[in-house]
Each structure stands twice: as structure tokens, then as C-alpha cells.
C-alpha positions as CSV (number, residue, x, y, z in Angstrom):
1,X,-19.6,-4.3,-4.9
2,X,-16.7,-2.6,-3.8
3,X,-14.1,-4.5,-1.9
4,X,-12.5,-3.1,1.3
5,X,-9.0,-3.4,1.3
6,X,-7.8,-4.4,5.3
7,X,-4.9,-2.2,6.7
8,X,-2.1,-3.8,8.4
9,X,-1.0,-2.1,11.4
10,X,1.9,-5.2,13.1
11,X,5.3,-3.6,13.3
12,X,6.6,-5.6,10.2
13,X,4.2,-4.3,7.7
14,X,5.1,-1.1,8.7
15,X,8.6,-1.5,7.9
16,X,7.6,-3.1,4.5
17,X,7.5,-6.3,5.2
18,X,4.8,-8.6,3.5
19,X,3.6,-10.1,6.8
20,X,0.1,-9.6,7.3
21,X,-1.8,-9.0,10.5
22,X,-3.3,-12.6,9.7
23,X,-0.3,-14.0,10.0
24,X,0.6,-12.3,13.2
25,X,-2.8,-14.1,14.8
26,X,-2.3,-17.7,13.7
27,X,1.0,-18.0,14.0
28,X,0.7,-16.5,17.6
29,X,-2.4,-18.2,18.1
30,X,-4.0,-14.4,19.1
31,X,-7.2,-13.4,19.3
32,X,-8.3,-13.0,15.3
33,X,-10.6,-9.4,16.6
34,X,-7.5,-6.9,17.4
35,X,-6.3,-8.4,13.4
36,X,-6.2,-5.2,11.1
37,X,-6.0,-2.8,14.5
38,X,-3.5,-1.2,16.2
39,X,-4.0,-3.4,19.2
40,X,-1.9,-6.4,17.2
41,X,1.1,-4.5,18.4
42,X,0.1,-4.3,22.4
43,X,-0.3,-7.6,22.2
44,X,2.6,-9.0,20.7
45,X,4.5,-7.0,22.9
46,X,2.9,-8.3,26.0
47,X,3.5,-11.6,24.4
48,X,7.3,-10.9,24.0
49,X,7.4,-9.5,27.6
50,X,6.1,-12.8,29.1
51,X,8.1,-14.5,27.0
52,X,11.5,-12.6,27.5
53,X,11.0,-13.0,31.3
54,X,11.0,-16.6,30.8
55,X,14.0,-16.8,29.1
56,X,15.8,-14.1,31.2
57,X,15.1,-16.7,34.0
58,X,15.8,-19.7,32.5
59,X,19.5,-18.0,32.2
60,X,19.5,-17.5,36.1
61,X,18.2,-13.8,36.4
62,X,16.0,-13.3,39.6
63,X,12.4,-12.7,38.7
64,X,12.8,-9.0,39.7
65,X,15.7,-8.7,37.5
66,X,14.3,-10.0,34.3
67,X,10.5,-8.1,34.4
68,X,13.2,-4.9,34.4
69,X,15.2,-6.0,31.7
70,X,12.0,-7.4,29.4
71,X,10.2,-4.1,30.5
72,X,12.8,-2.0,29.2
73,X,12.7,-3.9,26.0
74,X,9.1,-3.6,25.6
75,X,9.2,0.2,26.3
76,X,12.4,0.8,23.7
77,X,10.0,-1.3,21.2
78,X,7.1,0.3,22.0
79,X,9.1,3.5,20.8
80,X,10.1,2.2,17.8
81,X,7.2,0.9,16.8
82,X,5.1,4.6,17.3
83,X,8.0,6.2,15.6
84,X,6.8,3.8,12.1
């Protein structure tokens, strides 16, 4: 039987790291279907926006002012990422 080898598509495994999609899901606590996709990336960086808009907050940034600021993250990482 021949055994299918699963492609890694989150940003560090295409930068050569050895962190597997799997990884990405548990440690995240994401939903184990979009593992060994290209969806793993949306969704970490919709995870990181949320998150970044908390913090920018929690430093005193109005709400307006940090969905700008972790929007123009997500877009410059969304960039990077494609460019891998």
C-alpha cells in the first residue's frame, strides 16, 4: 500500500521550518479540516488580526486605530506569505 505523504502549506514550513500543519491546529486549537491546505494560513492570520487588535487596545489605541494597524499587518503578511 502506498502511503501518501501530507503537504504542509503554514507559512513556517515554507520557510523550512519543521513545524507541521498539525502543529499549527493543536497548538491553536483550529479546526483539524483546513490541516494540510492552504486555508491553515487564512486562518492564522485572522487569528493574529483578532489578536493584534486586542493588544493594540490593551496599549490604549482606539478600536478604529488598531483594526488599521492589525489590518495592515495582516495584508503585509498575507504578501509575504504568497511570495513563499
Amino acid at each position: 500500500m502506498e502511503r501518501l505523504i501530507k503537504q504542509n502549506y503554514n507559512r513556517l514550513s515554507k520557510q523550512g521550518i519543521d513545524y507541521s500543519d498539525s502543529d499549527f491546529i493543536e497548538t491553536f486549537k483550529l479546526d483539524p479540516a483546513i490541516a494540510n491546505t492552504p486555508e491553515i494560513n487564512n486562518a492564522m492570520l485572522d487569528l493574529m488580526y483578532r489578536k493584534n487588535v486586542e493588544n493594540y487596545m490593551n496599549i490604549g489605541h482606539s478600536e478604529g486605530k488598531a483594526k488599521a494597524e492589525a489590518g495592515r499587518l495582516r495584508a503585509q503578511t498575507k504578501k509575504e506569505i504568497a511570495l513563499l
